[in-house]
C-alpha positions as CSV (number, residue, x, y, z in Angstrom):
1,X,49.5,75.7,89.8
2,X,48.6,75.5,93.5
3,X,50.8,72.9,94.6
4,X,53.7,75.1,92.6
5,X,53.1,78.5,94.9
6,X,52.6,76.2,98.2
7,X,56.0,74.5,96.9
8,X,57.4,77.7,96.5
9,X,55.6,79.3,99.9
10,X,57.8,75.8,101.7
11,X,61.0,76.4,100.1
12,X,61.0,80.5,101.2
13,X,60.0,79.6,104.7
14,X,63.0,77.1,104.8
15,X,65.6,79.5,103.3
16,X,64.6,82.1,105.8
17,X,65.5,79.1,108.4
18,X,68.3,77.6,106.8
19,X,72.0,78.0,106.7
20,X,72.8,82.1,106.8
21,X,74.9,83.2,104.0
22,X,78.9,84.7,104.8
23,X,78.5,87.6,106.8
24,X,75.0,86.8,109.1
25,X,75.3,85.0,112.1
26,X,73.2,81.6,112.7
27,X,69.7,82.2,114.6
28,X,70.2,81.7,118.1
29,X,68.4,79.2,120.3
30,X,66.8,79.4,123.5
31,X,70.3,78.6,125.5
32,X,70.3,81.2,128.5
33,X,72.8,84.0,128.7
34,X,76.1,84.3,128.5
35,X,78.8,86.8,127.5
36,X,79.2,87.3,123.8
37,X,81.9,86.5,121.9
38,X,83.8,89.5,120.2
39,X,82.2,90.8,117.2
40,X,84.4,90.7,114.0
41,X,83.3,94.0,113.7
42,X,84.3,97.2,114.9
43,X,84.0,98.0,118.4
44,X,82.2,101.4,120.2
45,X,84.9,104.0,121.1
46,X,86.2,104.4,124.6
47,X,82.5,106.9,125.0
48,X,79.3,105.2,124.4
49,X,78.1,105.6,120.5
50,X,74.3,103.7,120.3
51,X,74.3,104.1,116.2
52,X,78.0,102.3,116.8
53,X,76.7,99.3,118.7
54,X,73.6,99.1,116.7
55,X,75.5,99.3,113.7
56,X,77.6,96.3,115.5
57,X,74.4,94.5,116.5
58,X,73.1,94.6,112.6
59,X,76.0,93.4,111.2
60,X,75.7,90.2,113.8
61,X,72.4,89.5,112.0
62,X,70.0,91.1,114.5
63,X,67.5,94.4,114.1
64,X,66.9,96.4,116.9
65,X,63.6,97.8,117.3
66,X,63.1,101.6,118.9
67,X,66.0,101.2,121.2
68,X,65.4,103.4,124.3
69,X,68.6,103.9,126.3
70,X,69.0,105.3,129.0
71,X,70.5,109.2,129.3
72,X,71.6,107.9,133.1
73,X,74.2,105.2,134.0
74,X,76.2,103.2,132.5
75,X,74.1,100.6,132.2
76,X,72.4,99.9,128.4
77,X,70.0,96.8,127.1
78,X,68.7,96.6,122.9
79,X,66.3,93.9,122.3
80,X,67.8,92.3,118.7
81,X,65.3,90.2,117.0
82,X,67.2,87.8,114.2
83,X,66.7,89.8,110.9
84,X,65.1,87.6,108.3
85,X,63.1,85.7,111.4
86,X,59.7,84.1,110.1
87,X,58.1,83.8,113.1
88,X,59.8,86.4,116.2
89,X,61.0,84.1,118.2
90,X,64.2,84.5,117.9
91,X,65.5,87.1,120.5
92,X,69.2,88.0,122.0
93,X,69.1,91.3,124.6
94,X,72.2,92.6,124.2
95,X,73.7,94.4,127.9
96,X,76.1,96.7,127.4
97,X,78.1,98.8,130.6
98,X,79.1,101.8,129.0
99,X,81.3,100.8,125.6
100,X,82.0,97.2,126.6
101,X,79.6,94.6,125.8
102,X,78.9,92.7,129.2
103,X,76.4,90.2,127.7
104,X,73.8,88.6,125.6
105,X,70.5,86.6,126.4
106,X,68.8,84.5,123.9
107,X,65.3,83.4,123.9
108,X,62.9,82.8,122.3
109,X,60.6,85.8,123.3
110,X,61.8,87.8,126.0
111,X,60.7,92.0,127.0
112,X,63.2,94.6,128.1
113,X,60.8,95.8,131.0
114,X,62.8,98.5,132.6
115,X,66.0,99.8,132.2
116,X,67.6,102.5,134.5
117,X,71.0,102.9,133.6
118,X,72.0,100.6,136.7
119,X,69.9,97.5,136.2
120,X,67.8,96.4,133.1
121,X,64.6,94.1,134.2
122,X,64.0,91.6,131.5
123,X,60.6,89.7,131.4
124,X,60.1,86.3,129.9
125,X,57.1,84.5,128.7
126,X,56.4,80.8,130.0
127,X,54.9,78.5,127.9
128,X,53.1,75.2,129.5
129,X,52.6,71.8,127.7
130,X,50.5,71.8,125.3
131,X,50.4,76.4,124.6
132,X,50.6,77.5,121.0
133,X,53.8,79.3,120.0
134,X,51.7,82.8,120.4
135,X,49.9,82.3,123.0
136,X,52.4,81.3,126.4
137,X,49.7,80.9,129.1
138,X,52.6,80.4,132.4
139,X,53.5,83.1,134.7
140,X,55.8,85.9,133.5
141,X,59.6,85.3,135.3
142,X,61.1,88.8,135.4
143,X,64.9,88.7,136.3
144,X,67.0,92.1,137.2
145,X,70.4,92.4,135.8
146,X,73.5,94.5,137.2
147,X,76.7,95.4,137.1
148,X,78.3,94.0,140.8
149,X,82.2,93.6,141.1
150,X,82.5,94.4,137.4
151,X,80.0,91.1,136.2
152,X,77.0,91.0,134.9
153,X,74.7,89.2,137.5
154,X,71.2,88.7,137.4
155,X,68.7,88.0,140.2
156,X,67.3,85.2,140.1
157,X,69.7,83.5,137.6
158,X,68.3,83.1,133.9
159,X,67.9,79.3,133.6
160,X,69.1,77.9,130.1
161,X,65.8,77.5,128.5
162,X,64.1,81.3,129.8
163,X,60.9,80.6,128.0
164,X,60.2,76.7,129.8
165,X,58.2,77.7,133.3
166,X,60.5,74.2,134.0
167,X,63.5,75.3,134.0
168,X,64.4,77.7,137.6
């Protein structure tokens, strides 16, 4: 009988990591930032509607957790975490400037620190050889995004792999 429910506890925790099913998107790795591709979904009005994007966010696969944004600039970050995730490490920030989505980070853990309306401060945890996946033991890299000449741009540049203190 116990070899049946730890059979059973295995084939749950590999479902929640397997293929999605139509309509979720695939758990994102720890690949940097980049713009996002257009959502098949509906997108905000020409004015900035959050339950809009969130709704947009949530139907990409992702829950947003107490989204604070902003009531100055244009500016806007939501820290999605992949809906169905067994373990939290699975994050994408999304940026948005105004209506239009101007980006999307992925990492495995990563901290919207600040967020004025003109920049959003995003914090990553490093993890060294040899740290548990709870317990990252580096130096935090924080990284300030804004909006110059109409591009997102961050300083410094998110590497590929955010979370890898070897990566710059």
């Amino acid at each position: 009988m116990l070899t049946r429910m730890a059979l059973l506890a295995v084939l749950m925790f590999v479902a929640s990591c397997s293929v999605p099913t139509a309509g979720q998107s695939t758990a994102p790795t720890a690949s940097g930032w980049s713009v996002s591709p257009t959502p098949s979904v509906a997108r905000p009005t020409s004015e900035f509607d959050a339950d809009q994007v969130l709704e947009v966010i949530r139907k990409e696969g992702f829950t947003v957790f107490s989204p604070e944004v902003p009531e100055t600039g244009p500016l806007r970050a939501f820290d999605g975490l992949c809906t169905g995730s067994v373990n939290g490490r699975c994050h994408r920030v999304f940026i948005y400037d105004g209506p239009t989505r101007v980006g999307a980070i992925d990492a495995g853990i990563v901290e919207i620190i600040n967020q004025s309306g003109k920049e959003v401060i995003l914090q990553f945890p490093q993890y060294k050889v040899g740290d548990a996946g709870c317990c990252p033991s580096g130096e935090q890299r924080k990284h300030t995004g804004r909006m110059v000449d109409g591009k997102l741009t961050f300083t410094p540049p998110i590497p590929a792999d955010p979370n890898n203190p070897e990566t710059r």
